[in-house]
Structure formats: C-alpha cells, structure tokens
LODRENDREN-144794 format. One record per residue (C-alpha): residue in one letter; x, y, z. Coordinates in steps of 0.02 Angstrom, whole numbers, plus 32768, in hexadecimal, padded with zeros to 4 digits. Layout:
// residues N
AXYZ
...
END
This chain:
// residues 735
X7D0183367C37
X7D5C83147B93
X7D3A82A87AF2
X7D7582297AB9
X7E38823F7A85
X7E7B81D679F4
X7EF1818F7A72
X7E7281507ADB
X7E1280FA7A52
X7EBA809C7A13
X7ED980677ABF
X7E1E80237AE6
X7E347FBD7A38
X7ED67F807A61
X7E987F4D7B0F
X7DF27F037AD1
X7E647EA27A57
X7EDC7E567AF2
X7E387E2C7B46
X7DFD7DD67AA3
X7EA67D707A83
X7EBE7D617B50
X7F757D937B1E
X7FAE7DE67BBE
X80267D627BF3
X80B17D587B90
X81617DD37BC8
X81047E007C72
X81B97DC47CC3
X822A7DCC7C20
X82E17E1D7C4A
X82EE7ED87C06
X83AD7EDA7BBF
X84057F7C7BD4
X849C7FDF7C40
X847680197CEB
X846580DA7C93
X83D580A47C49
X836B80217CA6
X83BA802C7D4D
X83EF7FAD7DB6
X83987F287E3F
X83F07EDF7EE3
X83D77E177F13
X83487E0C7F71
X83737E288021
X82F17DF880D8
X830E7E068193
X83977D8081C6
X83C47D53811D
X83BD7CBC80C3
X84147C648160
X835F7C7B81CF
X82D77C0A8188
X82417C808152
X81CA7C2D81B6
X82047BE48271
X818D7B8182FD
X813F7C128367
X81477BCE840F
X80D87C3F844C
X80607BC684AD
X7FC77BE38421
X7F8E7B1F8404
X7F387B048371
X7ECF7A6983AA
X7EC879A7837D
X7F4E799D8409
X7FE779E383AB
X805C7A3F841C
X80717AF983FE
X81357AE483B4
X80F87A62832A
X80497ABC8314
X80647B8082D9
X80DF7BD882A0
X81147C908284
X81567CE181E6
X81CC7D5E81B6
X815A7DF38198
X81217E4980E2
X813F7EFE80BC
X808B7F0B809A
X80907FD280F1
X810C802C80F9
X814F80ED8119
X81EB81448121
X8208818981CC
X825C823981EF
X830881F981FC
X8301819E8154
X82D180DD81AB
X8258806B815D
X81CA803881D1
X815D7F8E817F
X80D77F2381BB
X80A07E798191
X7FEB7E438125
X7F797DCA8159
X7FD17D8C81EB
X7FF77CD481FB
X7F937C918164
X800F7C178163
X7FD87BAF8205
X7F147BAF81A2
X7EE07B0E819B
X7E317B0A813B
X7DE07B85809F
X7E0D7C2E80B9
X7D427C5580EB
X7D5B7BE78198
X7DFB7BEA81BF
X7E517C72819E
X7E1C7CFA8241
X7E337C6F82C5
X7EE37C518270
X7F097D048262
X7F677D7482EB
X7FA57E3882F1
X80197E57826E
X80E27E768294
X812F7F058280
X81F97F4A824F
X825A7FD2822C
X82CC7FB281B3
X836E801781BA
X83DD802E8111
X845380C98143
X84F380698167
X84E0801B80C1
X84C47F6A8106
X84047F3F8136
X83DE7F3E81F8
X832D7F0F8249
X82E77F3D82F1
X824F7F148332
X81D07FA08390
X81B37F8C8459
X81147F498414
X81357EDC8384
X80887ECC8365
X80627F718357
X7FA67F9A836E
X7F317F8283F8
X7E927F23840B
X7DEE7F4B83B1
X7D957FC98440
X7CEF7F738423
X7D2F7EF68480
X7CD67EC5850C
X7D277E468582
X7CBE7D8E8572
X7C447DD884E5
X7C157D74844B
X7BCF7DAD83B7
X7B347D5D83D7
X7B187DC88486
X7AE57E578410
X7A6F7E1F8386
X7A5F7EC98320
X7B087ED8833C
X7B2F7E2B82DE
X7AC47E448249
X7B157F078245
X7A737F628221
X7A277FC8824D
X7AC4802E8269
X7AEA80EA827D
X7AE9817B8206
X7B8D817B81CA
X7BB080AE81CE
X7B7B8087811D
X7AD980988097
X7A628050811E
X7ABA80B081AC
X7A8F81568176
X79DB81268125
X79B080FA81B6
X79DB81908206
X798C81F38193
X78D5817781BC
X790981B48264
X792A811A82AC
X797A81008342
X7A4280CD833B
X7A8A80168359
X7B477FFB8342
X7B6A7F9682A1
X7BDA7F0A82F2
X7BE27E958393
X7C957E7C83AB
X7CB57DC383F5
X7D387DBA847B
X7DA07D2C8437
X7E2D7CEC8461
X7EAA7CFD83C0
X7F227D9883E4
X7EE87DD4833A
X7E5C7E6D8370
X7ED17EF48359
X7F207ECB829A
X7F777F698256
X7F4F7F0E81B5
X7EE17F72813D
X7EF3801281B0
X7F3380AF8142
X7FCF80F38164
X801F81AB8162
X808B821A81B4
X8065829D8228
X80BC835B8220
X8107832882BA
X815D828E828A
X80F4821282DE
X809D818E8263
X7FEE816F8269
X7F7F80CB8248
X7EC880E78237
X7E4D80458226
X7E8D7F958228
X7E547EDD8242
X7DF87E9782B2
X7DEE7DD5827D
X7D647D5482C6
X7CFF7CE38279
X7C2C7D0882A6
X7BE47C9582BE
X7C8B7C4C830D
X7C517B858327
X7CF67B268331
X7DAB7B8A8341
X7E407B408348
X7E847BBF83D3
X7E0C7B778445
X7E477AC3843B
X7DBD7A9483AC
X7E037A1D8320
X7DD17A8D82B1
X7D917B35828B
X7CEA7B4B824E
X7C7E7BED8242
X7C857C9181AD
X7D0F7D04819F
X7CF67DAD81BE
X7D6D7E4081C5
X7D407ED58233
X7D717F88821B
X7DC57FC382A4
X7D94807682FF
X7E5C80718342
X7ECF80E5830A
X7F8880D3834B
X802C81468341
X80E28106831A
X8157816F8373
X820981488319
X826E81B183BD
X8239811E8418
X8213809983A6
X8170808183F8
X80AC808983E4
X802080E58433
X7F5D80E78429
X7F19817583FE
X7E7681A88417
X7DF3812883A0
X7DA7816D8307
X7CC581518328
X7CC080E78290
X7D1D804B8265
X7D74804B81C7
X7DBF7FAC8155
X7E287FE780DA
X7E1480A380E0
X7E748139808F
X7EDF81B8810A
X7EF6825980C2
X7F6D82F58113
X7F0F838D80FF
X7F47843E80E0
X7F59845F819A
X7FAF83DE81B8
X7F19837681F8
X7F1382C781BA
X7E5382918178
X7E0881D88156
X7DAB81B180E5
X7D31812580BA
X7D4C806980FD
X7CE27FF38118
X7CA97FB581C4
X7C9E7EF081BB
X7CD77EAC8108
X7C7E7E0E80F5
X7BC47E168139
X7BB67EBD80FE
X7B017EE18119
X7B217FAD812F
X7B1C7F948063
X7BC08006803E
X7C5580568098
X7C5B80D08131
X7C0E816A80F2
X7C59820B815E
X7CFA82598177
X7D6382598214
X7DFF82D5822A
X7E7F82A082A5
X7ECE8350831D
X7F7A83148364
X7F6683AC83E2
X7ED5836D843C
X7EDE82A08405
X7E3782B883CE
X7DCE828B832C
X7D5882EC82FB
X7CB082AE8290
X7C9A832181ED
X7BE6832281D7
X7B8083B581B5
X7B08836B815B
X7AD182F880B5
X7B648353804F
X7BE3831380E5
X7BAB825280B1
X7BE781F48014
X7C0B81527FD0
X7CC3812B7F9D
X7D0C806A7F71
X7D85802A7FE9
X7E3C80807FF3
X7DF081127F8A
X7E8C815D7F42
X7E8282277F72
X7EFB82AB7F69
X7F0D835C7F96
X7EE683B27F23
X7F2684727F00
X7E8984E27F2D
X7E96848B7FF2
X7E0683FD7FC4
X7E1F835A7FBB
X7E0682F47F0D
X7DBE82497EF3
X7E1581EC7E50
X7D91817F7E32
X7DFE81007E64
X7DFC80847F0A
X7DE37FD77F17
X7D4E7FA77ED5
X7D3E7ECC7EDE
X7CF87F087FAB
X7C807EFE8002
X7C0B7E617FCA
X7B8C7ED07FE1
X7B827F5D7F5F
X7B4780067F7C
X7AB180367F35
X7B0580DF7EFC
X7B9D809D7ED6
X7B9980EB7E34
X7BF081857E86
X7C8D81267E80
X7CAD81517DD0
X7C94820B7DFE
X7D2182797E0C
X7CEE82DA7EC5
X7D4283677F3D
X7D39835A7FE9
X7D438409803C
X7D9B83F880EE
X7D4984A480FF
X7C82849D80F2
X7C9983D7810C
X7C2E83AA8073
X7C5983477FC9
X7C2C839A7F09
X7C4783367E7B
X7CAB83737DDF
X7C7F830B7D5C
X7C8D82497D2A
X7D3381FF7D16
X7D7B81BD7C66
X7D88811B7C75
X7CF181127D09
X7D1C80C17DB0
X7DD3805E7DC2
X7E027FF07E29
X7EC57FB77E6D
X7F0180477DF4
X7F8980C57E39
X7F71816B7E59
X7FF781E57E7A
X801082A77E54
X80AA82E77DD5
X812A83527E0E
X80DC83F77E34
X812284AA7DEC
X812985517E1D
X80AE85B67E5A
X805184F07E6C
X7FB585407E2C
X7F7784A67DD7
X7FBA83D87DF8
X7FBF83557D79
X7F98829C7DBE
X7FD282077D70
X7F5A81547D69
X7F8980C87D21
X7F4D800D7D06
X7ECD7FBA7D7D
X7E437F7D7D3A
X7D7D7FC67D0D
X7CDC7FC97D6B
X7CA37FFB7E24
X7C867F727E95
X7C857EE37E9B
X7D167F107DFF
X7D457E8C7D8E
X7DB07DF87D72
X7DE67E2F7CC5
X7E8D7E387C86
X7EE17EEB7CDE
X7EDC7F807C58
X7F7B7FD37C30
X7F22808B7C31
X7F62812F7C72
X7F0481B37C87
X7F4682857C9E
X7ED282DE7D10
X7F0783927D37
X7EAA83F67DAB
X7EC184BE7DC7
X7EC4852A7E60
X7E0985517E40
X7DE384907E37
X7DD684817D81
X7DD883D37D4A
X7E3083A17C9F
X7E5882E07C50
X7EBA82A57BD1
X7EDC82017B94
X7FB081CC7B9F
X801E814E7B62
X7FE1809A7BA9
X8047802B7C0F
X80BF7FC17BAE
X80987F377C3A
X7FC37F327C62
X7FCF7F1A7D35
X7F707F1A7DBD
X7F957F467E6D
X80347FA57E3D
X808F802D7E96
X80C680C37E61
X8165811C7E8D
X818181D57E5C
X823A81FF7E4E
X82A2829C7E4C
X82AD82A87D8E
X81F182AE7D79
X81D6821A7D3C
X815A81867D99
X819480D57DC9
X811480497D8B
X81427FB17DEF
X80F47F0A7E22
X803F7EDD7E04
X7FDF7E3B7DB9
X7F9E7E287D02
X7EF77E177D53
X7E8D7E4E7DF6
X7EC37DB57E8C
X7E527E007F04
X7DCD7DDB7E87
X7E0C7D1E7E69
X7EB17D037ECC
X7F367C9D7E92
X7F0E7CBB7DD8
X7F837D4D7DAC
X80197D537D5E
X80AB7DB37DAF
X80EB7E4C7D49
X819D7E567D64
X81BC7EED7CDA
X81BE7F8F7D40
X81BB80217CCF
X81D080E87CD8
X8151815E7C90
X819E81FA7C54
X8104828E7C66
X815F82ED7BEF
X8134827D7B56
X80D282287BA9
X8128816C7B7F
X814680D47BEB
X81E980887BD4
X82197FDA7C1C
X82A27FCD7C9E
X83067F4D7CFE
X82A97EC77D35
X82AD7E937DE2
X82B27DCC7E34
X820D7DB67E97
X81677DB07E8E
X810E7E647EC9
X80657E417EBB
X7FCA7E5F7F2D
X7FFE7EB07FE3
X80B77F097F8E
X80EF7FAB7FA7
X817980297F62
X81CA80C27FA0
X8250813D7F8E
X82DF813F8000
X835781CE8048
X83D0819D7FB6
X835781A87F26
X834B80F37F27
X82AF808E7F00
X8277800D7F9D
X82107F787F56
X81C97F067FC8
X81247EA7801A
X80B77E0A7FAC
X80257DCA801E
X7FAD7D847FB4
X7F067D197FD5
X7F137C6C7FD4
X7EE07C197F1C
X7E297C357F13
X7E127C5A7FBE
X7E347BB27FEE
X7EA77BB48081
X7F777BC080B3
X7FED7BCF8021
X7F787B827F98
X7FBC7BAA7EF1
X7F9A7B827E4B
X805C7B507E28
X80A67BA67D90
X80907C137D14
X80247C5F7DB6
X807E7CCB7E38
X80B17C867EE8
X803B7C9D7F51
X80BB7C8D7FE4
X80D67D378064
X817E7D88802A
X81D07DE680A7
X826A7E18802A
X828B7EC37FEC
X82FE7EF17F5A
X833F7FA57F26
X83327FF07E90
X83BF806E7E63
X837280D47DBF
X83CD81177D34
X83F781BB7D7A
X8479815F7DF1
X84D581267D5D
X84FA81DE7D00
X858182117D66
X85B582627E18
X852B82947E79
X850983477EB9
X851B835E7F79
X84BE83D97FFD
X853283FD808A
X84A8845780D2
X83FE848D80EF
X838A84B0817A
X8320844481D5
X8274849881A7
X824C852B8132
X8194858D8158
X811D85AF80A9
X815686088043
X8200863680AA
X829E86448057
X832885D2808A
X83E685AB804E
X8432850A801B
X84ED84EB8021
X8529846E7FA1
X85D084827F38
X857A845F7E9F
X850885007EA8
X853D85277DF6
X850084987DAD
X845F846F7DF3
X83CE84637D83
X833884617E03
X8306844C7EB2
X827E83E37F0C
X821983BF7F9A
X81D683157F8D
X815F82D6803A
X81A18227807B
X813681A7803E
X80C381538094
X807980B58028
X7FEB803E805E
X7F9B7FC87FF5
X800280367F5B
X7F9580CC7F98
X7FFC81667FDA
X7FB682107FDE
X805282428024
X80AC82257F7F
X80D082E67F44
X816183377EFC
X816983F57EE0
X81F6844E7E74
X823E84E87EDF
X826E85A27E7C
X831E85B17EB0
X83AC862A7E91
X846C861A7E8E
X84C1869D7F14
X856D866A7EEB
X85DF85BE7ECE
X8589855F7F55
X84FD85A27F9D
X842A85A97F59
X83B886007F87
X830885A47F73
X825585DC7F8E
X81E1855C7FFB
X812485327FB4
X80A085C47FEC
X802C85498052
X7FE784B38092
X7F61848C8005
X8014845D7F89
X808F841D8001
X802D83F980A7
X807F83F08159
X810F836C8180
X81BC8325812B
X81EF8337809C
X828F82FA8038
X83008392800B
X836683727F5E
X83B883B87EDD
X83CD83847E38
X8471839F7DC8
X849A83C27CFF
X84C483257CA3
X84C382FD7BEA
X843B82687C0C
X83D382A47C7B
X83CF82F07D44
X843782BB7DBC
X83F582C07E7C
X844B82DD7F23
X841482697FBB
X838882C58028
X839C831980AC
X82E783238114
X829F83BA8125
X820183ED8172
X8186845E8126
X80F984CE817C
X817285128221
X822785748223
X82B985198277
X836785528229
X83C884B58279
X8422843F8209
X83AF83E081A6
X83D1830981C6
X841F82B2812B
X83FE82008149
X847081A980C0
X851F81DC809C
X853D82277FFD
X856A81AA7F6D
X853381287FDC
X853380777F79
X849180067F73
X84907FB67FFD
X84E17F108021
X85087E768074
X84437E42807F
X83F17D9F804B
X83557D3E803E
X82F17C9F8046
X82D67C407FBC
X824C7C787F4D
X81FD7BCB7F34
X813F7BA47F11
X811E7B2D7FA8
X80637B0A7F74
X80057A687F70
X80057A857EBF
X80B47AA57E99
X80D97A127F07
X805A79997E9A
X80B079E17DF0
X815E79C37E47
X813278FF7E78
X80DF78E47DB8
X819079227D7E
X81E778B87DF2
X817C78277DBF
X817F78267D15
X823C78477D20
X824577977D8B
X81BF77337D0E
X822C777A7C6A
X82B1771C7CBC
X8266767A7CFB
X8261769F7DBD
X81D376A37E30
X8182775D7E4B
X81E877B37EDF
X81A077A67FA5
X81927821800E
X81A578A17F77
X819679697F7C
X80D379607F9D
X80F778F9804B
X819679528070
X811F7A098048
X80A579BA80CB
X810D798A8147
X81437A398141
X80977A8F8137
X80CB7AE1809D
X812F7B4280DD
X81E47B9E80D1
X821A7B1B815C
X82DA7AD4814B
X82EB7A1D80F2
END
C-alpha cells in the first residue's frame, strides 16, 4: 500500500466539489475541434441492412402474445446490439444481442420482462472488403437451453430448490456454510420448463478465445418469472409473476471454419455475469457469477473456480479447500498477471446481487488467484476501495515483462450494492512485479467522469476511453447522461486528452475493439428501461435513449493521419516462447518497435484478453527483422495475437495492419493478413435513425406541437406523435 499522493487529494477535492455543485453535465457530448492528425476521425453510423431495413420488423414467428392479437401485429424482432463481441482468427467480428426482445414487454420491467424475453441473436460482421457484410451462424441463436431443465417441471415441483437454499458448497455465502455445518446438499434453483425460447440466453455469459481458435461462452440467461402466475406466451392477457434471471451452467464454442455452435461440456455451477480468464497454459478459468440474480437467497456470488480443458471438453472444479473459496462482485475484472497468478482489481460490478454478502468487504481487496495450489491470498486493500463499472486493462508490456502496469479509470465507489452517485473521473497505476509485488499510484483523472466505459489499448501505447454515462444506470436506469467525448490517455505523462467525438449514444451494454487495421470498432447500447419500468421508457432529453442500438461506427486514430503506413509482406503463422522469428517488410529500416497484441475479446467492457507486449527486434538487412517472441505463458498466454510494426514519424508511430499470429506452438506458414494494406475506413454503410421513441419524448413532442397550434389560434393537433408512438409500440417501425 501507498499514501496518500498530492494528486490524489486534488482529485478527491475536485470530485467532492462536482458532487457538491452536481456539475457533471455540461460538454459530456460537446464537439472536440481539431485535424484528423490529432483527434482522429469517426464514420456515419452504419447497422445490418442499412437505413433502407426498418430496425425493428413483425417476427412472424407464431409466438402470440395474448388478448387475441395475431402473432404478425403482436411481437416483433430487432436488429441485434453489439453487446459481446470478439475478433475471430481471420480478423471477422462476431456480436450478440442484450436483453433480447425488451421491446415486445408490455408491463414494469419486474413482471414482464422474462416472459417477453427470448435467446439473443447472433452475427458476424465482416469489414475486409472495405464495405460492411453480415452473416448469420447455422444457429442464429447461438446457445442452448439451461441443462436444469427438466421437461414439464415448474419451479414449484422443487421447494428448496425455489427458495435456493440450502445450496451446495461452492453456490454462494449460505452454500458453503452449510457445507461446512455439514449439511446435506440441495441444488440452489428449480428451473421451470416454460415455454418462451429464452432458457439458453448467451446474454451475460463471458466471452474469450480459445488457443485453438474456437470462442467460448461460459454462463448466460436463463429468464422466467417464479412464481410465473399469468404469461403472455401462454395466451394470458397479461404477465404477472417476479423476474428472475438464472445463471446458466452452459458453456458453448463458436467455431468461425464453420460459422457454427457447439455445447460443450456444462460448467457444475451456474454463473450470471461471470469473468473468463485464459490461463498460462492456455486453459481458460471462470470466475465468480452469480446463480439466480433476483431472489438471491445464497447471500453473494458463486464462490469456486472452474477451468475449462479443450482436450477432454471437460471442466474441472478448483477446490482444495477454504483458500479455493472467495467472494468477488459480479464481472470481477482479473488479469494475468506476470508471476502465472491471476489478479483481482478490486473492480466488478458491484449494484448485484440484492442480496449482499456478508464478507463482501473482500471486494475492495486486491487478491491472486494461483491456478497452481488453487487457493486465493490477498495483497493488500485497493486505493480507492472496491469500484464498480470502472475499466481495467493492462499497458503495453516491455522486455523481459518482468513486471505489468494496469490502467483503471472512472466507475464509481463502494462494493455492492455500489452507488448512484455521479461516475468519478479517477485513474489509478497499479504495477505488479514478477514476484507479485503490488505498487499504486494516483494518475491524471479523466477529463470526462464515466461510467460503464470501454477501454481500447492501441499500438502507440496509449488507452482509448470511450462511451459510458455520467452516472451508474444499472443503479437507476434511464437517468444518465451519454458521454460522447472519447479521449486517449498517454501512460507516458500520464494525461487524458479529448478526441473526436462520435454520433451515438454508447452507454450501458457497448463495447469497443481493435481491428486488423488498427482501427477502433464502437458499437452495442442496451440499456434498462427508465426506472425499471418496462419497453423503451425513457426520460426524454437531456437523458440518453434508452432504445437498443445495433449501429457501429469506426474510429480511425491519429496515427492514420501521419503519413504512409509501414507494411509486413511476411511473417509466420505461429512463433513458440521465446523462439526467434523473421519479418519481411520493406520498411525494416525505419521501424521503431514491434508488438504482439491478443485479439480482444470485450463483454460487458471487461476483456482479460486485452494485452499488448513490445517484441526486442533486430535489423538483418533492408527488409528483413529479426524479433524475439515473449518467454511464456504467464505474459502472453496461448492463442492469437495481432502482429505489427510500428514506423518513425515526426508526430508520433505509425502502425502496419496485423497480420495474426499465434503464440505458444511453431508453424512457419504464412501468417493471414486480414485487411489490405492502406485499406480506407470502411464504407458504403448506414443506419436507422437515432430517435428517442419513448412515451416521454412522445408527451414533450405533442406539448410542442400543441402549444405551437394554441400560439397560433388552432385547435391542439389529433392523432399527434404520442398516438402515432402507440400505434407503433414505440418502436423503430416505418410511418
């Protein structure tokens, strides 16, 4: 632990004093003026079939919604979000949707939002040809049902079950108390065979990729109301009951050779929004989750470990005794760290479950998880305590990677349930050594306080702030304030500067990644309805939309601007640890520095995956290096990895496109470079309007319209926006 720095008392006054004077609106969405060279440049917004397909369409897909409306006028189905999303091995974009058909809700988001709800869509977006194509998977739905499931049970056939105590070791507080009391073991749910196609959501699951190039989705959704006493699906009029959202025990694998999904084996626990994690072997290990969300009587999240072994599709249950057990919030934000353990940030998302842990003080702890002996130590209390909706991300790495600096900014304080407050514009250096030394130090504070931001680390070193709310929605939805500023923090003085800003609204449910081309992806807003209180209920403006936006826009950063970029002509498809491996480029004489960066991964603005490492290199004549590949798993773990170089320039580096190259195994074929060299920002896209179809925006629209008609003498207009927004559920429908 450190003190105090003088920095971090000036940034706690100035913060306290924002709070105070509640002045965190104003230039959240203000234009940055400047050249391309020095605050990039932003596409149009552009969605799957343009602004020529209407976002949202009738479904026609037989699913009645009661009171006698016919399926075609009843539901619909939406363009989906880019809530997840990865970069595949051959430089696509696979996406899936958020909360699923809140749209066709009909009620307050506690009774009507599971019946309404259904298995979220998935894409794969394609940008290599320089014009944005779609495709859907052989299973456009991706996962596969909740394996609980048994076929005509209700949650009521299972008592224990429905109340969710007393549990297992392992399923939450009470789980492993109980355990410990000896008693004997109960499983913490009663999954209800309903009939809404919505048991298998990939929604909340985590997301990474596996050495091999398959992607796997641990956790998910399953959504049901318990008690269920009215719903919709059945032919009710309405839907009454509670919501609750079940962690899933499925895990599923996104093959991109055949565009397709497959189950792999299930994890023992369920898990709601937990954290994946690739290990130094290549293993992938989960983390945390909680099993039902709502009606959480387990009293905190799933306790135990589980590592994932592609070889044998198996999962296998780290427990070796009370060290193997911890509390962590939901999405706990954890990173490999450079002696082969695992670190916790004190960081997750802390507004879950309603019921708080009794020991959820550990949250603000900064902890190693050793994949080794399978047991937890704690390294000392965090800074700024437990954060929650902060991002996380580790700094490029340098030679020999004996120690990694990670980056976290914004958020805001306290462990669960969080807080509402205004989000805090802190960032926070923690370096930790080989020998799992743990340093802080206080940096310069966001120039834009946000929540629920994601953060993009690019080839020159610096990190990518972009998106967020002023304040925590999950918390009190439909009460933030888009921030529209991205801006790039530069580690070496440790500075945010403000850069372009970009059109939409990126709020709860976005994501960002790097592409191929060293381009920044920004896509996904799926927020909560207005205080919980059902389909597309805003609060109209200054508030953000609280409408699904499945747009994406590209970022092209400075570095594009400086000047020709270098080129690789070739590399090999996969270099061993520590091997020694040529790159072809013509510009060998003027390259500065060389990198490995992992494809990202991003879900819910966590990603693990998100790790760059700066390769020693030397020049073996005009066109050829020679580089050195990292010395092990525990700094650049198995799987893909961008290869790029960056090039002299008066302003700054200049990077090549990537080529993909795989890290752990030798294979001296030609590495794939997805995007062609120089290739523009892509084009001919476009979106949907980005209008605020709310009750609320609808009412402030017909007062408008109103006292327009009164100022000059007529009667108030019939049939107005608010009966027109009706008529079209409030939705993205054609006039």
């Amino acid at each position: 632990m450190i003190g105090l720095t003088r920095t971090w008392r000036a940034g706690v006054v100035g913060f306290s004093a924002a709070l105070t004077l509640g002045a965190v609106a104003p230039g959240l969405s203000a234009q940055v003026v400047g050249t391309p060279d020095v605050v990039g440049q932003w596409t149009q917004p552009f969605e799957e079939g343009g602004a020529a397909t209407p976002r949202c369409q009738p479904a026609n897909d037989g699913t009645a919604g009661g009171s006698g409306v016919s399926p075609e006028s009843d539901r619909v189905v939406c363009k989906p979000t880019a809530v997840e999303a990865a970069v595949l091995n051959d430089g696509r974009i696979f996406y899936f949707n958020g909360i699923e058909s809140q749209e066709n809700s009909r009620g307050p988001t506690a009774t009507s939002l599971a019946p309404s709800s259904r298995n979220s869509q998935v894409r794969v977006l394609d940008l290599r040809s320089g014009t944005p194509e779609w495709i859907t998977p052989k299973q456009g739905r991706g996962g596969f049902s909740n394996p609980n499931i048994k076929p005509g049970h209700q949650s009521y056939d299972d008592p224990l079950g429905a109340v969710g105590v007393p549990g297992r070791p392992g399923d939450g507080f009470v789980g492993s108390a109980w355990g410990r009391f000896g008693g004997p073991p109960h499983d913490p749910t009663s999954s209800p065979d309903d009939k809404a196609d919505n048991d298998g959501d990939l929604f909340c699951a985590d997301i990474t990729e596996l050495p091999d190039g398959r992607l796997l989705m641990a956790g998910g959704t399953d959504w049901y109301n318990a008690p269920s006493v009215m719903d919709r699906n059945n032919g009710d009029p309405a839907d009454v009951g509670l919501l609750e959202l079940e962690g899933l025990r499925n895990a599923n694998l996104f093959d991109p050779k055949t565009n397709s999904f497959h189950p792999a084996a299930p994890m023992k626990y369920g898990r709601w929004y937990p954290h994946v994690a690739i290990g130094p072997d290549g293993n992938p290990t989960v983390f945390g989750g909680v099993t039902r969300l709502i009606s959480d009587t387990q009293m905190g999240q799933v306790r135990r470990t589980e590592t994932y072994h592609a070889d044998s599709n198996s999962w296998e249950e780290n427990y070796v005794g009370p060290a193997s057990e911890n509390e962590l919030p939901l999405q706990p934000r954890i990173v490999l760290a450079p002696n082969g353990k695992f670190f916790y940030a004190a960081v997750g998302q802390m507004w879950g479950p309603f019921g708080q842990s009794p020991d959820e003080a550990t949250t603000a702890l900064y902890q190693f998880y050793d994949p080794k002996t399978k047991t937890w130590s704690v390294s000392g209390l965090a800074p700024l305590g437990a954060r929650s909706g902060a991002f996380v991300a580790p700094l490029t790495m340098e030679p020999p990677y004996d120690q990694m600096t990670i980056v976290t900014f914004g958020g805001v304080l306290g462990p669960t349930p969080g807080s509402w407050l205004p989000a805090n514009p802190f960032t926070t250096l923690t370096t930790i050594d080989a020998n799992g030394n743990v340093n802080n130090r206080m940096s310069g504070n966001l120039n834009h306080a946000r929540w629920y931001a994601s953060g993009v680390l690019l080839p020159d070193g610096q990190v990518l702030a972009v998106g967020g709310d002023d304040k925590d929605h999950a918390f009190d939805p439909g009460m933030g304030i888009a921030v529209k500023i991205p801006e790039l923090f530069n580690p070496s003085t440790g500075t945010w500067t403000d850069v372009a800003g970009h059109t939409r609204a990126r709020g709860y449910h976005n994501s960002a990644l790097l592409l191929p081309d060293m381009r920044v992806l920004l896509g996904g807003n799926a927020p909560i309805a207005a205080h919980y209180g059902g389909a597309n209920q805003d609060q109209g403006g200054p508030f953000t939309n609280n409408d699904n936006d499945p747009s994406f826009e590209i970022w092209s950063p400075p570095y594009l601007f400086r000047g020709p970029r270098p080129s690789v002509t070739r590399v090999q498809r996969a270099v061993g640890y520590g091997d020694s491996f040529a790159i072809t480029t013509p510009d060998a004489g003027l390259i500065e520095s060389v990198l490995l960066m992992r494809t990202p991964s991003p879900e819910h603005i966590n990603d693990s995956d998100q790790r760059a490492l700066r390769l020693e290199f030397t020049r073996s004549g005009s066109n050829t290096l020679t580089a050195t590949a990292p010395p092990s798993g525990n700094v650049a773990p198995p799987g893909t990895y961008y290869l790029v170089v960056n090039k002299k320039s008066l302003q700054g580096p200049i990077p090549s496109v990537a080529h993909m190259v795989d890290v752990g195994h030798r294979d001296v074929a030609d590495a794939l470079q997805p995007f062609a060299d120089d290739a523009p920002a892509p084009v001919n896209g476009s979106a949907t309007p980005d209008e605020d179809t709310s009750r609320a925006a609808a009412a402030q629209q017909t007062a408008h319209e109103t006292a327009q008609q009164a100022a000059k003498g007529l009667p108030a207009p019939v049939g107005g926006p608010v009966s027109a927004m009706l008529n079209r559920r409030w939705l993205f429908l054609p006039r």
